[in-house]
N, CA, C and O of each residue as an XYZ file, in Angstrom:
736
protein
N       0.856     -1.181      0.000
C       0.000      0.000      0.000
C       0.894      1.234      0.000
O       1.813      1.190      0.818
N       0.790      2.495     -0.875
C       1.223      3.140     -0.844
C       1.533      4.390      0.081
O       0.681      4.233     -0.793
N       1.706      5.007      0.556
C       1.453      5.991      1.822
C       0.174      7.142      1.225
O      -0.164      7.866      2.162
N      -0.206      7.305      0.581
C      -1.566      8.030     -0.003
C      -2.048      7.104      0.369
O      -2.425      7.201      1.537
N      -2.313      5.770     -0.304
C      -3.778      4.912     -0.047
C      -4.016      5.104      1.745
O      -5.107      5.315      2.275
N      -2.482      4.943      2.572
C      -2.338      4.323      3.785
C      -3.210      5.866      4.571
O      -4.071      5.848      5.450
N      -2.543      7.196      3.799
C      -3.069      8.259      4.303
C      -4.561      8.676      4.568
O      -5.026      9.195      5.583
N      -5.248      8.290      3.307
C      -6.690      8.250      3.011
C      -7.292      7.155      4.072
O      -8.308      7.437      4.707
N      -6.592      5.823      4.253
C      -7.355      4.938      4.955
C      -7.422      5.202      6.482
O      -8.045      4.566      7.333
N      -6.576      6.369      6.631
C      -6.252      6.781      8.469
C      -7.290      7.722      8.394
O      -8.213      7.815      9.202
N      -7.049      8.656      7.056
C      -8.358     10.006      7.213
C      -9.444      9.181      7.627
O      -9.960      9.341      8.733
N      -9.924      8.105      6.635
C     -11.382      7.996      6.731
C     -11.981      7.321      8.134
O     -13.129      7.364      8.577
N     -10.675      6.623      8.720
C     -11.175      5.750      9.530
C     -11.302      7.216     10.950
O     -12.190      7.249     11.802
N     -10.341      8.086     10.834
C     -10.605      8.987     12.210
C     -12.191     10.075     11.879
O     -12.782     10.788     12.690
N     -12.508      9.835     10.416
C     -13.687     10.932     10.148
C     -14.928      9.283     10.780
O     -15.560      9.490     11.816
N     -15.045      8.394     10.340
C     -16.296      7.063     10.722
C     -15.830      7.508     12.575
O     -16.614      7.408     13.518
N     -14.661      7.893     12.649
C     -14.542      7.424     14.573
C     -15.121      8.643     14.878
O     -15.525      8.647     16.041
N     -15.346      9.828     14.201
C     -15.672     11.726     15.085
C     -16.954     11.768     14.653
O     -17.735     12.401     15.362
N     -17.480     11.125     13.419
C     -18.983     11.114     12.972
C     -19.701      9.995     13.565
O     -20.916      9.992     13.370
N     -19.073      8.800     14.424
C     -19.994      7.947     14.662
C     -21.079      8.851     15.614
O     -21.082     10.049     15.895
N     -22.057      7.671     16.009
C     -23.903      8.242     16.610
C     -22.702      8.174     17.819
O     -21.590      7.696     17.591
N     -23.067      8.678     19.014
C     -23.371      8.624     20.621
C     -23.793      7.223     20.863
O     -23.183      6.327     21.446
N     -24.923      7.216     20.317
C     -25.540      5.909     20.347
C     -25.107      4.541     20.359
O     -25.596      3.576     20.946
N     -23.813      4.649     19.391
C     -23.380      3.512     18.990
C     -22.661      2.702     20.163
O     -22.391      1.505     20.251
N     -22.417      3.919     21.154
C     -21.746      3.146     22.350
C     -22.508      3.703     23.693
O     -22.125      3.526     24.850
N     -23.680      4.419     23.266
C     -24.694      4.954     24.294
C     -24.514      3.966     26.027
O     -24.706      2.750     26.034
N     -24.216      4.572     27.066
C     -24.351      3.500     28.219
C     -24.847      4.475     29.550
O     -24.908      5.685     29.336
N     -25.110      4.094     30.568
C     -25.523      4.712     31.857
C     -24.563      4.240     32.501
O     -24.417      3.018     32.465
N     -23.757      4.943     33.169
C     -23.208      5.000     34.090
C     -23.221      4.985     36.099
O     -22.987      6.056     36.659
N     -23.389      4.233     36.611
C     -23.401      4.694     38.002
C     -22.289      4.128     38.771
O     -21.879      3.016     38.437
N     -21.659      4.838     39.910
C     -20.645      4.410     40.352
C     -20.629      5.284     42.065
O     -20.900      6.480     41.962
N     -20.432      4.943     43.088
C     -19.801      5.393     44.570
C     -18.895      4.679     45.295
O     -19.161      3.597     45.819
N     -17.794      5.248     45.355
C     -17.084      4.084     46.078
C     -15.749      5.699     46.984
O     -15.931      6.913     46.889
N     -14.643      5.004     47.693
C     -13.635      5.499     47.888
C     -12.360      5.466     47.742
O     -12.207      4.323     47.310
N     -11.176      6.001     47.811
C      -9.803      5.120     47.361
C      -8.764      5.964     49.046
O      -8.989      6.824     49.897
N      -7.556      4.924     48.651
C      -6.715      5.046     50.532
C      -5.855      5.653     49.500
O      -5.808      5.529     48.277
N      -5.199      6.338     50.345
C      -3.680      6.723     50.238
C      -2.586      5.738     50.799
O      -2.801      4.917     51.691
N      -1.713      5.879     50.333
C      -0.179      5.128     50.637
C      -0.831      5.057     52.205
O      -0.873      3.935     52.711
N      -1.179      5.841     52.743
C      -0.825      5.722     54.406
C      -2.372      5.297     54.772
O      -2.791      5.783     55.823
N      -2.847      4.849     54.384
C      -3.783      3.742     54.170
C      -5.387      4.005     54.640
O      -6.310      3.207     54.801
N      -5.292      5.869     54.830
C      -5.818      6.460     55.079
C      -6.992      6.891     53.860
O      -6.373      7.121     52.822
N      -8.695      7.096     53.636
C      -9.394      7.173     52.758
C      -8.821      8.882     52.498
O      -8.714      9.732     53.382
N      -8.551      9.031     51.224
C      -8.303     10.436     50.984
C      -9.348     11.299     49.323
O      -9.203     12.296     48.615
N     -10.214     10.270     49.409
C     -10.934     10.827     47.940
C     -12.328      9.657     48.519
O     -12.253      8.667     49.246
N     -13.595     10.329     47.795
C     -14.607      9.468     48.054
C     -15.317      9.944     46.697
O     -14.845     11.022     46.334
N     -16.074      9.572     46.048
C     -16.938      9.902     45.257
C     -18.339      9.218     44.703
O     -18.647      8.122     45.172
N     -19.155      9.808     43.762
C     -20.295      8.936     43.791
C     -21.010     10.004     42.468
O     -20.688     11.168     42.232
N     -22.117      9.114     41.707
C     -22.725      9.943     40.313
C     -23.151      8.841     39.615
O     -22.838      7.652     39.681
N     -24.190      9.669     38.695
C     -24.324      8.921     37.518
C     -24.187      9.641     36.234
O     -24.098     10.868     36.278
N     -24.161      9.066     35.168
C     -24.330     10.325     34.294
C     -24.691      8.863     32.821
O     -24.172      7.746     32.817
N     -25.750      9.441     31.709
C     -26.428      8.756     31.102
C     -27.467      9.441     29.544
O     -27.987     10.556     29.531
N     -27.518      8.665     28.662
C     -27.825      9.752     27.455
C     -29.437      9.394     27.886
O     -29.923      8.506     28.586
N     -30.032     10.553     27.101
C     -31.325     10.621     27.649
C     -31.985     10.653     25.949
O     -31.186     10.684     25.013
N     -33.483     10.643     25.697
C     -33.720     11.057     24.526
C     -33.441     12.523     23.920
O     -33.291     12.692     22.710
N     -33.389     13.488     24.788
C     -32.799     15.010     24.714
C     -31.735     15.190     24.739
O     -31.440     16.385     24.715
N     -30.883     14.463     24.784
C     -29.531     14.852     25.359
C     -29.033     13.441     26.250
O     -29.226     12.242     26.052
N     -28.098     14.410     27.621
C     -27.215     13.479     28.514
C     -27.295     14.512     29.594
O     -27.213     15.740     29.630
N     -27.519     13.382     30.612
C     -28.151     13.731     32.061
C     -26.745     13.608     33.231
O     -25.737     13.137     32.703
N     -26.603     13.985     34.732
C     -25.920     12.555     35.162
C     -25.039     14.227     36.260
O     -24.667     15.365     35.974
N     -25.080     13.597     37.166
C     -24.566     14.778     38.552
C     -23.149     13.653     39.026
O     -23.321     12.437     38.943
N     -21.956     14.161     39.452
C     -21.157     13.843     40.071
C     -20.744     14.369     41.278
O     -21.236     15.464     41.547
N     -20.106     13.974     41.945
C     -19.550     14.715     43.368
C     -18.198     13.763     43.446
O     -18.223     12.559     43.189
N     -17.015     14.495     43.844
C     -15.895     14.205     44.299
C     -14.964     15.042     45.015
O     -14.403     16.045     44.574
N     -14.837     14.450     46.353
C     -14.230     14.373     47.568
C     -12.637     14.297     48.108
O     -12.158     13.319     48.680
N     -11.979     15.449     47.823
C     -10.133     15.202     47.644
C     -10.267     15.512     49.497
O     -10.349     16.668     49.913
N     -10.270     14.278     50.472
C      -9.982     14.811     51.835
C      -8.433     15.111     52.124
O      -8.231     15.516     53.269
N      -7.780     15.042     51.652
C      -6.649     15.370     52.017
C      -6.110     17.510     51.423
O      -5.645     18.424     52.104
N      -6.415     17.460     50.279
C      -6.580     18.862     49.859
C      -7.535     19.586     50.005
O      -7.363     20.797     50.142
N      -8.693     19.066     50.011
C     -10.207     19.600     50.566
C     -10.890     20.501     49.907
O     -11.602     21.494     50.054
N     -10.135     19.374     48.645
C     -11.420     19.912     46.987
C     -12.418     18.994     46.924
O     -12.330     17.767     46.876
N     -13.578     19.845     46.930
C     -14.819     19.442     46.854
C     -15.550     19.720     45.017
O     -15.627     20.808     44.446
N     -15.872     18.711     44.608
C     -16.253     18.973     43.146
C     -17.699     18.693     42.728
O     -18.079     17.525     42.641
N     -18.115     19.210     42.596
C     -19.731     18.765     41.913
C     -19.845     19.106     40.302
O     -19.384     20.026     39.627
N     -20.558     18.103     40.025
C     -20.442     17.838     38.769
C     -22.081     18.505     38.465
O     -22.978     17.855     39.001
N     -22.420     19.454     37.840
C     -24.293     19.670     37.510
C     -24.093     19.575     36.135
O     -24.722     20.326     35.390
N     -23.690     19.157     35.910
C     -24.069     19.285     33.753
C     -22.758     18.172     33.399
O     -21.533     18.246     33.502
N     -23.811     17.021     32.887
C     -23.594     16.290     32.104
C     -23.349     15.812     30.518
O     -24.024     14.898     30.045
N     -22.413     16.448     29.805
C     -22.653     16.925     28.032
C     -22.488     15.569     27.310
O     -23.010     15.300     26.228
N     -21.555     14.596     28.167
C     -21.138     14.161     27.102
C     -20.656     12.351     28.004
O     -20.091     12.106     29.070
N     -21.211     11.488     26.952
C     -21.029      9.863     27.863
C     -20.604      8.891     26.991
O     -21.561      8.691     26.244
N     -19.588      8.098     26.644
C     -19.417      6.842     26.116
C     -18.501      5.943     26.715
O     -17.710      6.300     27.588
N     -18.591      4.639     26.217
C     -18.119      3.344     26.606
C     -18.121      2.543     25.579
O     -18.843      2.604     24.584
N     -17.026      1.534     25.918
C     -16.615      0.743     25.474
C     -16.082     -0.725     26.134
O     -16.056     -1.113     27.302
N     -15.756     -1.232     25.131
C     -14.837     -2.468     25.789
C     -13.819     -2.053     25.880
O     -13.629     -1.136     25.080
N     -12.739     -2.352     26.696
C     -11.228     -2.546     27.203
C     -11.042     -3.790     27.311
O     -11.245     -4.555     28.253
N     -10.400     -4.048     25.670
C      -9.955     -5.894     25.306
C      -9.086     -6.148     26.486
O      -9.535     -7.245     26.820
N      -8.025     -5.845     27.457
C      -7.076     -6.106     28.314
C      -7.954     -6.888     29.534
O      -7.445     -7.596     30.404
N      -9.335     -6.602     29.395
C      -9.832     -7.131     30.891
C     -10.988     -8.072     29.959
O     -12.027     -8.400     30.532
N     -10.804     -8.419     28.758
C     -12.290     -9.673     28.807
C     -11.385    -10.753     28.291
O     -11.954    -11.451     27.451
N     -10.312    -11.051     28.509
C      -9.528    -12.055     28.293
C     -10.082    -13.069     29.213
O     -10.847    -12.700     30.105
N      -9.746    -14.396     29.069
C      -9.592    -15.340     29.257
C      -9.896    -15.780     31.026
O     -10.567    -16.656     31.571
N      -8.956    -14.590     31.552
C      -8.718    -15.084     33.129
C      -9.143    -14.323     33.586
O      -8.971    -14.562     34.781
N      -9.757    -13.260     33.476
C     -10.784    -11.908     33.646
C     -11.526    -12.361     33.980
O     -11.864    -13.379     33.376
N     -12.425    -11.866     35.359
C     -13.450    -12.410     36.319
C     -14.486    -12.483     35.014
O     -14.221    -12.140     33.862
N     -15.906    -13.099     35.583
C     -17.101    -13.239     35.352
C     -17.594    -11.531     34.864
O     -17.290    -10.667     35.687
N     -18.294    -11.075     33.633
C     -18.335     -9.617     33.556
C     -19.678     -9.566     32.882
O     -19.831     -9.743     31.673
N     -20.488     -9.354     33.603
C     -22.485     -9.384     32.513
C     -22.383     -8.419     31.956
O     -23.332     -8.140     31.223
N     -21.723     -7.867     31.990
C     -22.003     -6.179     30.689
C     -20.918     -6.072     29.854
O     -19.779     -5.876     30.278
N     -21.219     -6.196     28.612
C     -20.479     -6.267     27.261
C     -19.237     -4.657     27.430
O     -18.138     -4.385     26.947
N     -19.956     -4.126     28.134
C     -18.904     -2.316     28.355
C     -18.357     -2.772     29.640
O     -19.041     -3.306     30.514
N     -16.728     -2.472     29.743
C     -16.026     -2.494     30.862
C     -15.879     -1.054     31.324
O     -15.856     -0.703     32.504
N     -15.763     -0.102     30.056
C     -14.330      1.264     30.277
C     -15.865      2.671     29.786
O     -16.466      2.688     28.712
N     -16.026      3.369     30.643
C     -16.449      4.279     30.627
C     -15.826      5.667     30.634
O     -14.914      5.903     31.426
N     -16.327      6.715     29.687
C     -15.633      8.172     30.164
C     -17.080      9.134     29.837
O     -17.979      8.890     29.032
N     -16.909     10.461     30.906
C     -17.873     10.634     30.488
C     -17.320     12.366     31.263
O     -16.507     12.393     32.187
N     -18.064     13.910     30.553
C     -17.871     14.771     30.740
C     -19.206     15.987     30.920
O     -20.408     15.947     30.657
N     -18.327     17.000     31.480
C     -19.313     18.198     31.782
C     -18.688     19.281     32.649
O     -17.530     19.581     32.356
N     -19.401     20.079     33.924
C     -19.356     21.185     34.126
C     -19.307     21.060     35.223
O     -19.756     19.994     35.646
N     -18.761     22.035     36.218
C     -19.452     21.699     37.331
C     -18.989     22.978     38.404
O     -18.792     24.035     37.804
N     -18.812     23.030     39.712
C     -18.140     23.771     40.549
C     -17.100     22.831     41.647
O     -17.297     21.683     42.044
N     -15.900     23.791     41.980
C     -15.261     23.264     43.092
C     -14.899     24.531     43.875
O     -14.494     25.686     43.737
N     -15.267     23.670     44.734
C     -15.479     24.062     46.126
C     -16.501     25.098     46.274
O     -16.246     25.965     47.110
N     -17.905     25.211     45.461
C     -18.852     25.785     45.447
C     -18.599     27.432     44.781
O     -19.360     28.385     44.951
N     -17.441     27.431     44.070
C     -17.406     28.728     43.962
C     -16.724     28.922     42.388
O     -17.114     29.747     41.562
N     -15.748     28.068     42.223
C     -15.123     27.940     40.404
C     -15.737     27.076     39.859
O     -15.823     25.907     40.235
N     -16.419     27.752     38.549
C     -17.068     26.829     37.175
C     -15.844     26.222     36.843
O     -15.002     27.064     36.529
N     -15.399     24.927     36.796
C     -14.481     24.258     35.734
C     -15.143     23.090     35.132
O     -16.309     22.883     35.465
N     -14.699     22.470     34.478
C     -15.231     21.406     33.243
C     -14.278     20.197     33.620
O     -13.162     20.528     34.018
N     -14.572     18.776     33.548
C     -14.388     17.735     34.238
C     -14.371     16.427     32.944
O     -14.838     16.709     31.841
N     -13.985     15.483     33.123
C     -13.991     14.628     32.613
C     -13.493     13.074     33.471
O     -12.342     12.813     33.819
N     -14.085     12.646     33.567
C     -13.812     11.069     34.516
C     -13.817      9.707     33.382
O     -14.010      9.855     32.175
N     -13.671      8.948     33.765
C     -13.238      7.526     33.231
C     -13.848      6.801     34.403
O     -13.956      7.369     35.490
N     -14.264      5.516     34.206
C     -14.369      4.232     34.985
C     -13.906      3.188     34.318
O     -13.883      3.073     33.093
N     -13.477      2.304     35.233
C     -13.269      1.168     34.711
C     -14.165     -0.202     35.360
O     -13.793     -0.355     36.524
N     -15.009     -1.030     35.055
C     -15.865     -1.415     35.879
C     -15.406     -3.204     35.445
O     -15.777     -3.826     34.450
N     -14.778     -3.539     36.225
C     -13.953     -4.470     36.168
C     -14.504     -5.722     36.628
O     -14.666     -6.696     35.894
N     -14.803     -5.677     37.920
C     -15.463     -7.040     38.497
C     -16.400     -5.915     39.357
O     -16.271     -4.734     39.679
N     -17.621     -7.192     39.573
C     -18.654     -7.219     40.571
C     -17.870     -7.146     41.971
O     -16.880     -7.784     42.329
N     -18.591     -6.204     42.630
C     -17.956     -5.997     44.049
C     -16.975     -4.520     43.693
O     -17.062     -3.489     44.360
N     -16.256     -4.665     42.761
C     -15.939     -3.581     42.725
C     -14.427     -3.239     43.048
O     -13.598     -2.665     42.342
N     -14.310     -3.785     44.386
C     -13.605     -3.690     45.162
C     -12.341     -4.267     44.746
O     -12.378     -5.363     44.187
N     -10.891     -3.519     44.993
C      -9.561     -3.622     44.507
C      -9.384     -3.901     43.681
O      -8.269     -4.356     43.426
N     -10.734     -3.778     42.359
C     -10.743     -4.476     40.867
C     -10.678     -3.145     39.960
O      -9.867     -2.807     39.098
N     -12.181     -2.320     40.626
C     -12.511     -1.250     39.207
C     -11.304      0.455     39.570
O     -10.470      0.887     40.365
N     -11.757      0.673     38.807
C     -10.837      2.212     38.624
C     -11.448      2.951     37.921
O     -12.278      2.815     37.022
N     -10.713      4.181     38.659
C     -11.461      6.384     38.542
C     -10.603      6.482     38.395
O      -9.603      5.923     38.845
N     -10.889      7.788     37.208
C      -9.879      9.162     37.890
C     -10.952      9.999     36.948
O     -11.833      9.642     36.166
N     -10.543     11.063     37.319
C     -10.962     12.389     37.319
C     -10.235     13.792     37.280
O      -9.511     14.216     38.180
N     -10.548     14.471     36.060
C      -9.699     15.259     35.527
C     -10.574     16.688     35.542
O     -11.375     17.006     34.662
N     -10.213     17.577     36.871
C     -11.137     19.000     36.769
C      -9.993     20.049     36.234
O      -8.850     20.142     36.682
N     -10.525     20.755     35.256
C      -9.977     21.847     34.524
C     -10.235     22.727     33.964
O     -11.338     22.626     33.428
N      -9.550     23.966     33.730
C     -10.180     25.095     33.170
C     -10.620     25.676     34.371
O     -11.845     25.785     34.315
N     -10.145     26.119     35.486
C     -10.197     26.744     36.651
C      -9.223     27.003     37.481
O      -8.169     26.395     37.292
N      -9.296     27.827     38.447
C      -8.061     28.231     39.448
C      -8.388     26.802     40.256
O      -9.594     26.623     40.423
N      -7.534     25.784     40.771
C      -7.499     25.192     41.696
C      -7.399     23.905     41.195
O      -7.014     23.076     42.020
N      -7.685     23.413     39.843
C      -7.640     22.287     38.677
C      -6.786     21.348     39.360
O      -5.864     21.745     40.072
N      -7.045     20.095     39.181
C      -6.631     18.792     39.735
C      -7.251     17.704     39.039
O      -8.358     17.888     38.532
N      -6.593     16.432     38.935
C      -6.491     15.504     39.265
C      -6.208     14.397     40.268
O      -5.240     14.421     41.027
N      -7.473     13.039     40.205
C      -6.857     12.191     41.172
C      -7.429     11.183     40.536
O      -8.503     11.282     39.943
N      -6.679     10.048     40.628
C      -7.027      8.541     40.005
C      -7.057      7.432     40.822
O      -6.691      7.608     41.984
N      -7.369      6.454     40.522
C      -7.393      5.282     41.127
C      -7.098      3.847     39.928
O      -7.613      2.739     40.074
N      -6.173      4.232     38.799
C      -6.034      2.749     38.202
C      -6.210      1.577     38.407
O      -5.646      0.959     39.310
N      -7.420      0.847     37.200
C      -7.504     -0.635     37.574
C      -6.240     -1.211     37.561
O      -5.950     -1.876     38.555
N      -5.089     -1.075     36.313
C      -4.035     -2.283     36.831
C      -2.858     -2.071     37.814
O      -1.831     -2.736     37.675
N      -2.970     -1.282     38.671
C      -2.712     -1.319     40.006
C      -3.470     -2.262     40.583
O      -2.940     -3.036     41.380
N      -4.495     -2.335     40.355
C      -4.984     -3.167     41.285
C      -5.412     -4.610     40.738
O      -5.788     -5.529     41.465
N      -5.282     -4.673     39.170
C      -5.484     -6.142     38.784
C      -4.748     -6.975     38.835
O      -3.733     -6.784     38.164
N      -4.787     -7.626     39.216
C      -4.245     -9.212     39.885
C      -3.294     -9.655     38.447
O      -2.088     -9.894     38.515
N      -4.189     -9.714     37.021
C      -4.002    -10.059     36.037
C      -3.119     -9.304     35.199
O      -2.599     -9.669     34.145
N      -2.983     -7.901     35.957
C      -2.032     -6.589     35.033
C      -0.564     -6.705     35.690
O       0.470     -6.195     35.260
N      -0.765     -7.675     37.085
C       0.505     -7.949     37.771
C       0.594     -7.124     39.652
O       1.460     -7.237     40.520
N      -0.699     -6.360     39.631
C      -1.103     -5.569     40.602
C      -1.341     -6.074     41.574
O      -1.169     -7.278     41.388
N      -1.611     -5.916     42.434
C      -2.255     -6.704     43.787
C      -2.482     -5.316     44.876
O      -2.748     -5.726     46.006
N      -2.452     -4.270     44.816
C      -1.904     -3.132     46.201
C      -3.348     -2.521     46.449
O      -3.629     -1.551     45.745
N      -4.297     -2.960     47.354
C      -5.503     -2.094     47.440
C      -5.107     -0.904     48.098
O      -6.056     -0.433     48.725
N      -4.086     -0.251     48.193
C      -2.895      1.138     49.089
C      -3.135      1.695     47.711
O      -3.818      2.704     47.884
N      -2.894      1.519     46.362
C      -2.058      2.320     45.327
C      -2.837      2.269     44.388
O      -2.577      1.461     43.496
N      -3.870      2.987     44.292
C      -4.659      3.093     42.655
C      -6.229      2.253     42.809
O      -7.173      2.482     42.054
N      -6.256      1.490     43.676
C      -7.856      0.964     43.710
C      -8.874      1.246     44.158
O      -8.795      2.074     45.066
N      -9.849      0.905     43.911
C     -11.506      1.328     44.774
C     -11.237      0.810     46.279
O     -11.466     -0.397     46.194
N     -10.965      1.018     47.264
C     -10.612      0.471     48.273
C     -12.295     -0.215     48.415
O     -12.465     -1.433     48.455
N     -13.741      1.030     48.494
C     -14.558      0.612     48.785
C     -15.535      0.948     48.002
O     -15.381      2.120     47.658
N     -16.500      0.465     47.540
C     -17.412      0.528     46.567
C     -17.519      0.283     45.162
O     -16.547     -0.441     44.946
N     -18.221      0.481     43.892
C     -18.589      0.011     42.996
C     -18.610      0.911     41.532
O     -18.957      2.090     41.611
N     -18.327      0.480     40.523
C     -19.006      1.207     39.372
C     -19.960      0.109     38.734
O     -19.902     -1.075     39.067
N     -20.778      0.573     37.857
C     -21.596     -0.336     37.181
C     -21.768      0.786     35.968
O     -21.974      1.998     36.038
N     -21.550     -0.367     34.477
C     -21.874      0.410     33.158
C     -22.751     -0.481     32.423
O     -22.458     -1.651     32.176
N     -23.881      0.114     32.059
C     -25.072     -0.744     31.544
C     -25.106     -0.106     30.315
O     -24.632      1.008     30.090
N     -25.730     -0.900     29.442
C     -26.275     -0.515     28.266
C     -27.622      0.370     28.254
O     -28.689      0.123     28.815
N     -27.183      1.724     27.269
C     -28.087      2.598     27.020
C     -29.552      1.830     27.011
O     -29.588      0.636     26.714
N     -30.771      2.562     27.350
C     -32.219      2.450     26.577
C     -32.336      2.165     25.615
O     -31.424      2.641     24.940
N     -33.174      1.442     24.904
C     -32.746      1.037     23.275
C     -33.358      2.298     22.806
O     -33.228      2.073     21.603
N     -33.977      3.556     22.859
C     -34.580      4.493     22.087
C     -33.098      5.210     22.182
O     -32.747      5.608     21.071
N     -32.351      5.417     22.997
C     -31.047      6.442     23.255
C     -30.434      6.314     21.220
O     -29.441      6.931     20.835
């Protein structure tokens, strides 16, 4: 193949990936759980849903930095998709009823009740229970005070080589990613 054909076949495939529907990977999201710090102490808690609606995309977040004592609320939900993450439906990968593992999903919000910034989170919804399996993070920006904090699944997957519920995991609680409404 020539590097034109190869060029055209990258254009078209990134214009089918920016024009696909919403739909095509439409999912609801819900998730609350917390994550420890090294010192084994809970230092982030969070909880939300966020989900396409027939109008649009719905879905409130809240997240909890106790150690810096950024408080984030999420009120506007713009934007939601999911997918699979081939790395976790392998073979030795727990039991998983929902075809979507890897969620991201965005919007608006305030921290600490007083700066508009714009947000974007990820889940990873790994095993049932939740616990030292799935993974957050959360990316607030476009404001004075902007942060990040994560919680990586393969820190904590057994199967990625992880094991540390201290370093990157849900210490406590759950995500769950379901498939959209069939009208979405």
């Amino acid at each position: 193949m020539n590097k034109k054909m190869l060029w055209m076949s990258v254009a078209l495939i990134v214009i089918a990936l920016v024009i696909a529907p919403v739909s095509a990977c439409a999912c609801k999201i819900t998730g609350i759980g917390f994550i420890r710090g090294d010192d084994g102490k809970v230092w982030a808690n969070f909880g939300g849903n966020a989900m396409p609606t027939k109008d649009g995309v719905k879905g409130e977040w809240e997240h909890n930095n106790h150690v810096t004592g950024n408080n984030f609320h999420a009120h506007t939900v713009t934007e939601v998709e999911c997918w699979s993450e081939p790395a976790y439906a392998g073979p030795d990968a727990p039991a998983h009823p929902a075809p979507l593992n890897s969620a991201t999903w965005s919007g608006s919000g305030t921290l600490n009740g007083v700066e508009t910034c714009s947000f974007t989170a990820v889940a990873y919804d790994i095993n049932e229970g939740g616990i030292h399996r799935d993974g957050y993070e959360i990316y607030v920006f476009g404001c004075p005070g902007a942060f990040q904090d994560t919680a990586t699944s393969d820190a904590c997957d057994p199967l990625a080589g992880g094991q540390n519920p201290l370093n990157g995991c849900l210490a406590g609680g759950n995500f769950q990613i379901h498939k959209a409404a069939p009208w979405v």
